[in-house]
Structures are given as structure tokens and as C-alpha cells.
N, C-alpha and C positions, 0 to 999 in steps of 0.2 A: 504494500500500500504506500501511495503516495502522497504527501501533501501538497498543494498546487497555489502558491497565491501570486494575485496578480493586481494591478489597476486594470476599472472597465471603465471607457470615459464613454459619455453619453447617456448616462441615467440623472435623470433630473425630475424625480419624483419617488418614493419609496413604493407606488408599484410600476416602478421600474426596476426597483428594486427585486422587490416580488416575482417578475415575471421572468429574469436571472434566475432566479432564486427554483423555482416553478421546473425549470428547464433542465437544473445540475440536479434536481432531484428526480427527473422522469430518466434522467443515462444515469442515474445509479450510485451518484456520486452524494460519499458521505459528510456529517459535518458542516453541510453546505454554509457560508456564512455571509452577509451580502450586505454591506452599506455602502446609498448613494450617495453619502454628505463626504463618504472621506473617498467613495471611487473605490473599494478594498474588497474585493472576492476573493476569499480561500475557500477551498475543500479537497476532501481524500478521497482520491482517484483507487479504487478498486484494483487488486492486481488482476493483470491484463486487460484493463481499460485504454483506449486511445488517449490521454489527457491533449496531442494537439488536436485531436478531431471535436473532441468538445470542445477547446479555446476557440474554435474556429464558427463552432454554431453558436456562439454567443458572439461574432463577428456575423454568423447571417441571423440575426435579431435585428442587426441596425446597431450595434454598442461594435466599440472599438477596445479591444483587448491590447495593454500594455505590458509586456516585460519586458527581462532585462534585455532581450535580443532584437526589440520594438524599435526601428528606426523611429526619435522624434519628430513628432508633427508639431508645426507652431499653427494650433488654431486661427483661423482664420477670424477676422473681424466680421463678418459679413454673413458667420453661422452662429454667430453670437444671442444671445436673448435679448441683450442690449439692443442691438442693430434690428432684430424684427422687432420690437415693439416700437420705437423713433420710425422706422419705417412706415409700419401699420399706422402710426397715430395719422401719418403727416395725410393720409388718407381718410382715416376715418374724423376728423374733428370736420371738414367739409361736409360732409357727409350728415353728422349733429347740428351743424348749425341748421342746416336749412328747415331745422324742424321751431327754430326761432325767428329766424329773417325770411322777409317773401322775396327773394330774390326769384323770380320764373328760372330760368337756366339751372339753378339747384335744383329745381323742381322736376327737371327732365328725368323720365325714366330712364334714359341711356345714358346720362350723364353719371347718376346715381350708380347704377349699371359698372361701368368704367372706373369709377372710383372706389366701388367695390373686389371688383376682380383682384386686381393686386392682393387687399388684404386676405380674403378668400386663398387664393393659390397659396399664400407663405403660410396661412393655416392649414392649408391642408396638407402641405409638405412637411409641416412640423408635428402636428398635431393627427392628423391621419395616418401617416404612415407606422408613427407609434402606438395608434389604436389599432390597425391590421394586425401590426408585428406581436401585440399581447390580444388579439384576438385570437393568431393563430398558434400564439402558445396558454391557449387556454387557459390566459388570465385578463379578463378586461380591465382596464385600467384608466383613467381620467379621459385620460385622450379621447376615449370612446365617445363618451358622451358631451364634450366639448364639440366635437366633429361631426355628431349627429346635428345636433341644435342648428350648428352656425350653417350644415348643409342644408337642413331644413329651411330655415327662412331663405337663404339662398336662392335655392330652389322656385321655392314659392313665387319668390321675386319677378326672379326667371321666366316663369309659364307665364306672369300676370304681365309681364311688361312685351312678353312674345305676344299673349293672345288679345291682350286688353288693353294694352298701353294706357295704362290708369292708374294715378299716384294710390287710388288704395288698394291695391296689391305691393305696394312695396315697403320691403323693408329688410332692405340692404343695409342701412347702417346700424340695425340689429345683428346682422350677419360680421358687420367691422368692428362693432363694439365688441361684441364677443368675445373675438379673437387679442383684440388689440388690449381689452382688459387681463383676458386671461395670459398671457404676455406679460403683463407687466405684475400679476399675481408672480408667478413662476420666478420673474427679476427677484423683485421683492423677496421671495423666501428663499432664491438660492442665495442671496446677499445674507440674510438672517443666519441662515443653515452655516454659511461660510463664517460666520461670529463665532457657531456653538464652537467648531471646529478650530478655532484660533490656538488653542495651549499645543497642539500637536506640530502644526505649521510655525511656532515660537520655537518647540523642542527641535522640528525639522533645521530651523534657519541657522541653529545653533553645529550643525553637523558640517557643514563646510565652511572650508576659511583657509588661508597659506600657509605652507608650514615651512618651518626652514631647515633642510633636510642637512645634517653634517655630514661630510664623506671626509675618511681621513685618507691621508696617502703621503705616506713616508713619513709618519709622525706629525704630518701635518693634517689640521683641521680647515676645510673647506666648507661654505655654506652655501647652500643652492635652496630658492625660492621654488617649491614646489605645491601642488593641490594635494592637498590634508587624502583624498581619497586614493592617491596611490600609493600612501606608504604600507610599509608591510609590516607585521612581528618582526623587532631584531635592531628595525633603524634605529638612529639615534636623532633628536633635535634640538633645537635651540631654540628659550622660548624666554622672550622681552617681557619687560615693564608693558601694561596694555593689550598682547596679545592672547590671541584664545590657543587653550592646551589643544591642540591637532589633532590626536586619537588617546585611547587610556595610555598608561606607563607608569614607570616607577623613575624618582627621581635620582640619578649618580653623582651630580654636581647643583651645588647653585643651594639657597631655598630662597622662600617667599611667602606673600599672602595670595591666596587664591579666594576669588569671587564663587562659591558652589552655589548660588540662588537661586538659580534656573532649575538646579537639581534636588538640593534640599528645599528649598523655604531658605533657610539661615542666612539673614542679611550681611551677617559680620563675616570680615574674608576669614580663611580660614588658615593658619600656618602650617606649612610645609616645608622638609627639611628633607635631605639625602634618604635615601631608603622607603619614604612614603610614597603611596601610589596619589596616581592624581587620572582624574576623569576628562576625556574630552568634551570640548564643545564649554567649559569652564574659564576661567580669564584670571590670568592672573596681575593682579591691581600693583603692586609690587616687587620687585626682585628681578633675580636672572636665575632661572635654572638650566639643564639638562636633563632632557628626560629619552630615557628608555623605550620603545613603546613594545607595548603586552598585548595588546588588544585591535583591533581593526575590522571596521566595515563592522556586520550586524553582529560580531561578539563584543561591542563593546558596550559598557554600562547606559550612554546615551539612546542606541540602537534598542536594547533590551525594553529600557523602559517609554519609550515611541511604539512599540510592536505590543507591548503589553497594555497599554492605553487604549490600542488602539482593537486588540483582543477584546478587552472589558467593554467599547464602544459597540460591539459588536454583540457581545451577550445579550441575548433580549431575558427580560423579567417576566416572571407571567405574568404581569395585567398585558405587556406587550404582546404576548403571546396570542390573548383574547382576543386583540384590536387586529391584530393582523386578519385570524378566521373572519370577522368580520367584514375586514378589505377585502377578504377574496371574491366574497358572494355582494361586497355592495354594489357593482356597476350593473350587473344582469337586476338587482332588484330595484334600483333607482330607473332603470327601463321599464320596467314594470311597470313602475307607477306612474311614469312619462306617460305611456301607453294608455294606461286605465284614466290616467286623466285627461288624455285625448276624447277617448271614446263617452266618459261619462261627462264630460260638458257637452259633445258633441250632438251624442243621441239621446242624453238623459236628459242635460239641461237646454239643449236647444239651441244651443249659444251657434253664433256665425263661426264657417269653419275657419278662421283665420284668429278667431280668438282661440278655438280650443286649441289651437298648434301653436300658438304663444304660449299658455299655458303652460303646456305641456313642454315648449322648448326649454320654459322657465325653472323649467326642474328638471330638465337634463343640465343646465347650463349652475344651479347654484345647488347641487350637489358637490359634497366634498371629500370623496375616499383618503384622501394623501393627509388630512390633518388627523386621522384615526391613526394612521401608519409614523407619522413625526413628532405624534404626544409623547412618544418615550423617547427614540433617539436623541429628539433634540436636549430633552432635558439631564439627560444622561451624558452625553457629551461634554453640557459646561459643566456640571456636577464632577464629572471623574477629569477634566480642564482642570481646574479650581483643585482639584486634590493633587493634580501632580505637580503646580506649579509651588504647592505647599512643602513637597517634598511627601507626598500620600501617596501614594499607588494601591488603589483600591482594584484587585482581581478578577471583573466582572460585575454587569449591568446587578444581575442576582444578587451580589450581596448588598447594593442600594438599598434594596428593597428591603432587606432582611434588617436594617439597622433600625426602621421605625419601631421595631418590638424592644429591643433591647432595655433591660431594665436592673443589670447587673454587668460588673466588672472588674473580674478575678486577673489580679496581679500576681506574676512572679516576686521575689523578693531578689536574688542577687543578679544583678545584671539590666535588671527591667528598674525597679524604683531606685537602684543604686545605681553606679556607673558602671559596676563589674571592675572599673579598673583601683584595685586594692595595692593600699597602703601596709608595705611588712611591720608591724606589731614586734610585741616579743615572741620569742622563740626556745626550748626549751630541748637537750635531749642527752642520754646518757653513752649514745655514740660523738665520736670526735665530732667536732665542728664539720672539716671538711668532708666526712664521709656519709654524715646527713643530709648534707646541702646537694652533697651528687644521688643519693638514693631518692630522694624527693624529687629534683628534680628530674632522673630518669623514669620514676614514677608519672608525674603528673604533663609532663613534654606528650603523651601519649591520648590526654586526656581535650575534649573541648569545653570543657567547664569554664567560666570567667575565672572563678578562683585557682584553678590548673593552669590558666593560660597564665595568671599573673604572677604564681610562683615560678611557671618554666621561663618567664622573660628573667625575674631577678636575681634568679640563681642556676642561668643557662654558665656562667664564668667559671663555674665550681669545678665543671668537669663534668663526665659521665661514669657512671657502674653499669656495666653490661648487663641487662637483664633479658629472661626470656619467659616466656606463655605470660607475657603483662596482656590485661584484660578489663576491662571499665565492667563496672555494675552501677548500672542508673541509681540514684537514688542516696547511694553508699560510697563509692571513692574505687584506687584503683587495687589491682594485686601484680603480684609477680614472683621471682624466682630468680635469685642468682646462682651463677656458677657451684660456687661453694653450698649448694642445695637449701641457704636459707628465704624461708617464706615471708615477703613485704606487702604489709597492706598498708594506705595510704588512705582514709577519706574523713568522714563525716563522724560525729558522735556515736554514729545507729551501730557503726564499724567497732568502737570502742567500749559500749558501755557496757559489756562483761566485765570490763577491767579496770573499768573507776568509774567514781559520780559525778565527775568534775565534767559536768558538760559546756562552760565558759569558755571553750576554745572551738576556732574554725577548722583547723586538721589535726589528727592524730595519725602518730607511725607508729604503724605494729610489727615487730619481728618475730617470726614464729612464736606466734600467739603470745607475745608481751610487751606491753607499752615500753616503747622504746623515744617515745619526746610527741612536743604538740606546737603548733605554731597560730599564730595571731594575725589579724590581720585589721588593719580599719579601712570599711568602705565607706564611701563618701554616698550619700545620698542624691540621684541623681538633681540638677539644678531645678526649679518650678515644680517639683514632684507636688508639693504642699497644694501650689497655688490650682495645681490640676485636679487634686482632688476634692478641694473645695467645689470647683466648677463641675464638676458628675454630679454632689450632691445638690449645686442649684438646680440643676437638670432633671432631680428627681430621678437620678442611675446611683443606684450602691454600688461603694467601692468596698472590694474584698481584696484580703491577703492571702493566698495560698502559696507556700514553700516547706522548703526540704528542709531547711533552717531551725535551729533547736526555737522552744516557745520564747524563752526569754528574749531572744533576739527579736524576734518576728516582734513581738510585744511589744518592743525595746522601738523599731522602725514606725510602729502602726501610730504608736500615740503620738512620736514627731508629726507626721503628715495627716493624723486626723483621719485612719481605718478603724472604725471600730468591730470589725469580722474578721478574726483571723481564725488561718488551718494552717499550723506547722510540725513541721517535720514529715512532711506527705512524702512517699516513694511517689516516684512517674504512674505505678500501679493505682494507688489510693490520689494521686493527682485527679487520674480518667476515672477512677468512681465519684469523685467528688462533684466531679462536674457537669455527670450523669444526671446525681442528688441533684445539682442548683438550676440545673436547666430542666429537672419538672418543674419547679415553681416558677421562672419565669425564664425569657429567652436570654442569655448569657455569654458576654463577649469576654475572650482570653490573650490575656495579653504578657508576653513570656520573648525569650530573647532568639526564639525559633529555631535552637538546636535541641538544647536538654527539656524543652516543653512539648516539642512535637507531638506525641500523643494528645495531651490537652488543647494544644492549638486545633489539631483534626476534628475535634469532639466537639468542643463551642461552639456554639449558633453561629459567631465570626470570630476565628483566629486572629489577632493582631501582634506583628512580629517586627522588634525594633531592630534595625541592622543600620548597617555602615552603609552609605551607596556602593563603594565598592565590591561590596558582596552581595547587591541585591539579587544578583540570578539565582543566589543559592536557597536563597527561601523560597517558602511553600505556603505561607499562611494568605488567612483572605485579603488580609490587608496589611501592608509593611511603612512604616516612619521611618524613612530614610535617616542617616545621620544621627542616630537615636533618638532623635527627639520627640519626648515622652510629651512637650508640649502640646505639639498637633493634634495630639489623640482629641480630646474636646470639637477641635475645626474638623476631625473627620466624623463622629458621632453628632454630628450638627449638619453637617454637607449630604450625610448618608439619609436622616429625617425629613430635610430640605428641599433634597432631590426629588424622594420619594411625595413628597407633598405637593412639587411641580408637576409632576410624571400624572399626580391627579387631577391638578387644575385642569393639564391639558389635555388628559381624556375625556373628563367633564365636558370640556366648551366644546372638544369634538362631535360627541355625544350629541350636546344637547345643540349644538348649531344644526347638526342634521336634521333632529325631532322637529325642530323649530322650521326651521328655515325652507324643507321641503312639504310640508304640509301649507304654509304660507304659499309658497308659489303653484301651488298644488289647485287650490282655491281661489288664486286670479290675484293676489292682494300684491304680485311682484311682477313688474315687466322683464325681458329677459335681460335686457342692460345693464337694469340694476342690479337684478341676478349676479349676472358675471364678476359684477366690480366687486359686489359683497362675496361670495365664492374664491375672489382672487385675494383677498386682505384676511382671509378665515386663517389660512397658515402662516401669516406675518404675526398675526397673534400672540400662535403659540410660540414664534422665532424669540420676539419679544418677552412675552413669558417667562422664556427657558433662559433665555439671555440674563435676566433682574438675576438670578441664581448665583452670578459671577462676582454680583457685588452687594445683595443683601448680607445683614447680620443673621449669620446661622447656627451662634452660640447660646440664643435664646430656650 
């Protein structure tokens, strides 16, 4: 099986979308995933499937398939939506006036006639051939009945000015209004759509830039201005005061402050010294370095989190889900009632056949499928926008959704509310100095625990004791085996307490089953940990402690920052029952440092998992704080409620614009001009809507 993604340009409506979509799923192809706002189709081509024969029948739909092997096309002006609607107007506004001035010569039916045609043929090249094209793939879609309407009056116009040549058959500039409104709807919301989509094209714009490639030769260093996109793993470059890091790396020479805001949130630059990695598409505001590069093209952390944006963009939620089945059958049943309301003004109420086919045009023409289909993406878009530009990477439309229940929030203790990075304490043991500091540290070098990692930095100098079958027990610390056959254990109190009551220390070392010393450590409490958890409880979300951590400690953290639920000393085992327990009583977010939590992260309603940018590929939870920052958590439990709150607006006004608006025209109370203009400004709405999302307060 393969997976296939590509840009498809020419969908400018989400059942356009749909009808894509309709297509890859009658050849078989799974996964199927389709938006028109960012142009992105992936899915998983079946083994022995054609995957160019498919790209190519979504090339005969009328859409234009983009990859990497895609000679560029520079759109032309002239196939623009801009250019047909200035076009169409410069026609159709003649056309309106004469329904106010008595100019005779307006008044000619052939004049009227002439002045019509134009707008007619670009609608029907635009709007027709797109209603064929999702006619014949068994998905009707707007166009349909856009192209019915404006051919009808058309039409009409037509016989009456052929057989009759009498101004009341005509009405062509019913037929130009139409078009030319509906035109300028479509402007409108791909302009809107193009807003939601802003945080992606920021992250985009941030991906290319000069890089200054070093060649050395003969011990001499050379610098050559190259494009950021052809370097490789291995170069080496040279990186100014002002310039953007080129691709990821690690730095050999030089430090500096570097700008991460684009990637975390974090406004203040960020210091950088020899050995630190650094992320592209980043700036660094002062210094000079050298940097390495590690990473290039889509493995690198910028790349990552664009593809994952734009992944989550893609997930639909079920209310989305619902709004779609309902797209699928609304064009055949808005015909319907087009139809029935022909027929029952016609033959029931009597009315002249040129009012019931106004009518009736009037509800093919302010029908609105595509604002059922754009109530979620758009608002989903700024919503997961707005979270990456935070330094948030939220996983999927779905977990939007899921954050409005949320009414609990279970914290790790080392790593998550502390920084993990520990200060060595005292230290105690009745082996030699140097021969503890190497058994520790060969011990815990093996381990990813925060407090492992932070004993194997400060006493990596000590040396090593060869050990072997070393082996992590979650929960507990680590074991092993040296040469000379004796047994080392290395962890937690749960490890120790056969052998004393003294649980006031962060490690104990045990050699063949006897306390052989214990070490200390002080963790610093992560910064705003306090001010965060005040903010859950304005929120009316409990903040809970759960860690592995003896009680005193845990206790010792809770009443600093204002928890009053704590569960300590939990295995990973009794973590995942615990959280079983709290998520029947209500839905429950976990938030842990997404290595030693794993289980728990999987099990909560939504995992939240604080990492480094630099390691954000390697997590799994639903949603990751880049940079550790435990602040954000608040702006993402706000964004997540917020979204999900627009995501209803906009089904709502979908909803009810339809209920509304085609029973109105249904019953004569709308001409089809005003129809059109009101049908064209329906999905500016929710553009607008979805947009306020970007810069409301969402921590209410």
C-alpha cells in the first residue's frame, strides 16, 4: 500500500471537494482525505492499484493534479474569479439599470439579448461544466443549480424575444445577475477561506530563504550564497546577525539568541551555544554561528509541523461528518422543491407561467450546499492556525471537538509541573566516591526518565562501569549486572523500602540487595505553573496530581501551586487505572512529558504532551506544547471550546439559512437576484465567523 499526496488546483467549493473525494473512493482508494481551502489530497492507493491512472481521472474531472514532477503553471489572469466577475459586472449593471431609467434602446430585446450573452457563456463555462463534471461523478454540487436557474431565465428570454419580441418575456438581466452575483459570492469566500488558511502559508513562507553554504578547501573556508532547498545532511553554514537558520542543525561554532516564535509562541529569543540544535525557518536576532545541518526538506521540525497542521485540517469531527451526508443529497432535493414549486404555483395556484419559473429559479439560485460543507473546515483551520502559531499543535479536527467536555486535568509531577531539569542535592554512599558516581551513572545513561537524564549529564565525567542485562522497570528505577556478578539497582523509594523508612530521598542504590547510598536532588518548579493552575480552576476544570513520586513530595508540590487532588506514588500500571477511575466521572485531559506517561496519555479523553520543538516528531499525544511551555495549556483548553463553539455557530446559520431562506423563495417573497446576492454573502458569513476565532479572548 501506498500513500499518495498531492495538490489539486481547481476546486473552489467543498463539493468540489466532495466530488474528488466521491471519485478516490468508487477506485478503491483508502483514507481518502480532501480539502479545497489548502488544495491537499492524500490517500492509500491499494496494492496493485494504478495510482497514475487515478491522478489522471481527477485530471479528467476538470481539477489539475500537482506534484513534484508537475511542470508549473502561472495561472493565468483571465481564468481568474476576479477577472469573471469585473467582466460579468461590466455587462450586467446595463442591463439593471434599464429596469430604472427609460432609456428605449435599453429596452430592446436584442440589445438586452447581446448584453446578456457574454455573461451567460462565462457562466456557463464556469459554472456548467462543473455541474456536468459532479453530475457525472454522481455528486451534484452548486454549480448544478446555479446553471439550471441562470439557463432557465435565459432561455425563457430567448423563445420570448424569438417568438414575441416583447419586453415581458424578458429577463436576461436575471440570467447576468445571477451569474455575476454568484461570482462575486465565490470571490468573497475564497478570499475568507484564504484568511482561515493564513498560519500554514506564514509557516510555508518561513521554509525558504538563502543560505550561505561553507565549502572548505585546503583548510580554507569558502562561502557560497545558495537556496536553503538544496542543501543536504552533512553541509555546513554560516548564519548572520538577522538571518533565518536555513534547515534544522546543531551548532559547532559561534552562539547567539535565536527568534523561535513562529514555532513556539515564546517571544523572548532564545540562547544558543555550541552543541544545541537549532530549527529552521527560525532567525537568529543576534550573534554568529555555524551550524551543522541534520535535517532537510520534509524531515525537518518546520516541514513536520506544516504536514501535521495541515493533517489535523483535514480530520473532519463528526458534526462534520453529518453536514457532509447532508451535502451529498442536498442538490437532487433542493431540485425537488425547485420542481414542486414550479408545478404547485403553476397548476395549483394559477399563477402566470413566468412567475412560477421565477419562483422556482429563486430556489434553485439561493440554495446553499457549500456553507453546510465550510461550517467546520473553516473554523477548524483558524482554530488549529491560532494553536500552532502558539506553539500548540493540536492532532486532529476530532480532538477540537472533544475538549468542550473536558472537566478534569491530571498532571505528571517531574518533568510536567517541574522543569525535569534537576539541581544535584546531597548525596550519600558507603562505596568510594568515584565508583558510585560511575555505577549511577552507567545505570541511569540507559534510562529516559528526567531525573536519569539529569544524573547521566552531571556525572557523565566520572567515567563508566561496564555493565550488562541493564533493564528499566517503569515505575521503579533501573537494574543490572556487573562483570564481577554483582546485582545494581538504581531507582525510586518502591525499589528501597525493604531496606529503610527513610523515604526523603529521590534515588536509592542497591547492591545485591543492600543499601549501598541515596542521592538528592532539587527540582525547580516549572515557571507560571501556579498562575496556570489558578486559571483551570477559573475555568471550572480540576487540576489533579498524579505521580510516581513518594506522598510527601507530591504534597510538598500540590500546596505550592494550589492542587488540592493528589495520587502519589502510582506505577505506569495504577497511573492507567487511575485514569480509567476519573474519566467515568467526567471527561479527562492528561498531561505528562510523553515518554514515561505514555500509557496515560493513550487512555485520557486528550493526551497532552510537553516537549522540546526539536523532538516534536517523536510524540504521540493528542496535543503537544512545544518548548515546554506548560503556559499555553489554558490558550489550548480555550481554543479547543472556542472552536468547537464556532464549528456550531456555523452549522447553525447553515442550517437555518437553508430552512429559512428556501421556503421564502419557495412562496414568491424573493426574486431570483436577490436570491443570488443573498446565497453569495451566506458563506462570507461563516468566512467571517470563523475568522473573529483568530483574535477573540478564548480564556474565558
Amino acid at each position: 500500500m501506498t500513500t499518495i499526496s498531492c495538490k489539486v488546483e481547481g476546486m473552489h467549493c467543498t463539493n468540489c471537494a466532495l466530488s474528488v473525494s466521491r471519485y478516490l473512493e468508487k477506485k478503491g482508494m483508502q483514507n481518502v482525505s480532501v480539502s479545497f481551502a489548502t488544495e491537499e489530497v492524500s490517500f492509500v492507493a491499494p496494492a496493485g492499484a494504478d495510482s497514475k491512472e487515478v491522478l489522471d481521472g481527477i485530471n479528467q474531472l476538470g481539477f489539475r493534479v500537482v506534484t513534484g514532477d508537475t511542470v508549473p503553471v502561472k495561472p493565468s489572469f483571465f481564468g481568474t474569479l476576479t477577472f469573471k466577475f469585473f467582466f460579468c459586472l461590466i455587462f450586467t449593471l446595463p442591463l439593471l439599470l434599464h429596469m430604472w431609467v427609460n432609456w428605449p434602446w435599453l429596452h430592446h430585446p436584442w440589445v438586452q439579448f447581446w448584453l446578456a450573452l457574454p455573461v451567460f457563456f462565462v457562466g456557463l463555462w464556469h459554472f456548467g461544466r462543473s455541474g456536468f463534471r459532479s453530475l457525472m461523478n454522481g455528486v451534484a454540487n452548486m454549480d448544478v443549480l446555479v446553471t439550471l436557474g441562470a439557463t432557465a431565465a435565459f432561455v425563457y428570454s430567448l423563445v420570448g424575444t424569438i417568438k414575441y419580441n416583447s419586453s415581458d418575456y424578458l429577463f436576461y438581466e436575471t440570467t447576468a445577475a445571477i451569474i455575476t452575483l454568484v461570482f462575486l459570492g465565490n470571490l468573497l469566500e475564497e478570499r475568507s477561506v484564504k484568511q482561515t488558511t493564513s498560519a500554514i502559508a506564514d509557516l510555508a513562507k518561513m521554509q525558504v530563504t538563502i543560505a550561505r553554504l561553507i565549502n572548505t578547501d585546503h583548510g580554507h573556508e569558502h562561502i557560497h550564497e545558495v537556496d536553503n532547498r538544496t542543501l543536504r545532511p552533512g553541509d555546513c553554514v554560516l548564519v548572520n546577525t538577522g538571518d533565518k537558520i536555513p534547515m534544522d542543525g546543531t551548532i559547532y561554532w559561534g552562539n547567539g539568541h535565536i527568534n523561535e516564535s513562529m514555532i513556539t509562541g515564546e517571544s523572548a529569543p532564545v540562547s544558543k551555544k555550541e552543541k544545541d540544535k537549532v530549527i529552521g525557518g527560525t532567525i537568529l536576532e543576534e550573534g554568529s554561528i555555524k551550524v551543522y545541518i541534520t535535517a532537510t526538506g520534509k524531515d525537518t521540525v518546520l516541514s513536520y509541523i506544516i504536514e501535521l497542521v495541515k493533517q489535523a485540517q483535514n480530520d473532519k469531527p463528526p458534526m462534520q461528518r453529518l453536514a457532509d451526508r447532508i451535502s451529498a443529497v442536498f442538490v437532487p432535493l433542493v431540485l425537488s422543491i425547485a420542481v414542486i414549486t414550479f408545478l404547485g404555483w403553476y397548476f395549483i395556484g394559477h399563477t402566470p407561467l413566468v412567475t412560477a419559473m421565477m419562483r422556482s429559479i429563486a430556489v434553485l439560485v439561493i440554495a446553499c450546499p457549500c456553507a453546510m460543507g465550510l461550517a467546520t473546515p473553516a473554523a477548524v483551520m483558524v482554530g488549529l492556525g491560532r494553536a500552532a502559531r502558539n506553539g500548540i499543535l493540536i492532532k486532529g479536527g476530532h480532538t477540537l471537538e472533544m475538549f468542550k467536555n473536558i472537566k478534569q486535568v491530571v498532571f505528571d509531577k517531574t518533568g510536567t509541573l517541574t522543569t525535569g531539569k534537576l539541581q544535584l542535592g546531597a548525596y550519600h554512599s558507603v562505596l568510594p566516591d568515584e565508583t558510585f558516581k560511575q555505577v549511577v551513572y552507567s545505570l541511569e545513561k540507559y534510562s529516559s526518565h528526567p531525573i536519569a537524564r539529569s544524573v547521566a549529564a552531571l556525572w557523565k565525567s566520572a567515567g563508566e562501569l561496564p555493565l550488562q542485562q541493564v533493564r528499566e522497570y517503569k515505575g521503579l528505577g533501573m537494574r543490572g549486572q556487573d562483570k564481577a556478578g554483582n546485582e545494581w539497582q538504581l531507582g525510586s523509594f518502591k525499589m528501597a523500602e525493604s531496606l529503610t523508612a527513610d523515604d526523603s530521598h529521590h534515588l536509592y542504590l542497591i547492591r545485591n540487595g543492600q543499601l549501598a547510598g541515596w542521592i538528592d536532588f532539587i527540582d525547580e518548579i516549572r515557571p507560571g505553573a501556579a498562575e496556570m493552575i489558578q486559571c483551570l480552576k477559573q475555568s471550572g476544570i480540576e487540576p489533579i496530581l498524579l505521580s510516581g513520586d513518594t506522598a510527601r513530595k507530591c504534597q510538598e508540590l500540590a500546596a505550592k501551586i494550589g492542587i488540592t487532588t493528589v495520587y502519589a506514588e502510582q506505577t505506569p500500571e495504577q497511573k492507567l487505572q487511575k485514569i480509567d477511575q476519573l474519566m467515568q466521572t467526567a471527561p479527562t485531559a492528561m498531561v505528562g512529558d510523553g515518554i514515561n506517561d505514555a500509557p496515560a496519555l493513550s487512555k485520557a479523553t486528550i493526551g497532552i504532551s510537553l516537549s522540546d520543538a526539536t523532538h516534536v516528531a517523536m510524540q504521540s499525544a493528542n496535543v503537544v506544547l512545544l518548548n515546554n511551555n506548560l503556559n499555553t495549556l489554558p490558550l489550548a483548553l480555550g481554543l479547543g471550546k472556542h472552536t468547537y463553539l464556532t464549528i456550531r455557530q456555523n452549522l447553525f446559520w447553515a442550517f437555518i439559512y437553508n430552512v429559512v431562506a428556501i421556503p421564502v423563495a419557495a412562496l414568491g417573497l424573493l426574486n431570483p437576484i436577490v436570491g443570488a446576492g443573498v446565497m453569495g454573502l451566506s458563506d462570507v458569513v461563516l468566512g467571517i465567523n470563523s475568522v473573529r476565532l483568530r483574535y477573540k479572548n478564548v480564556n474565558r
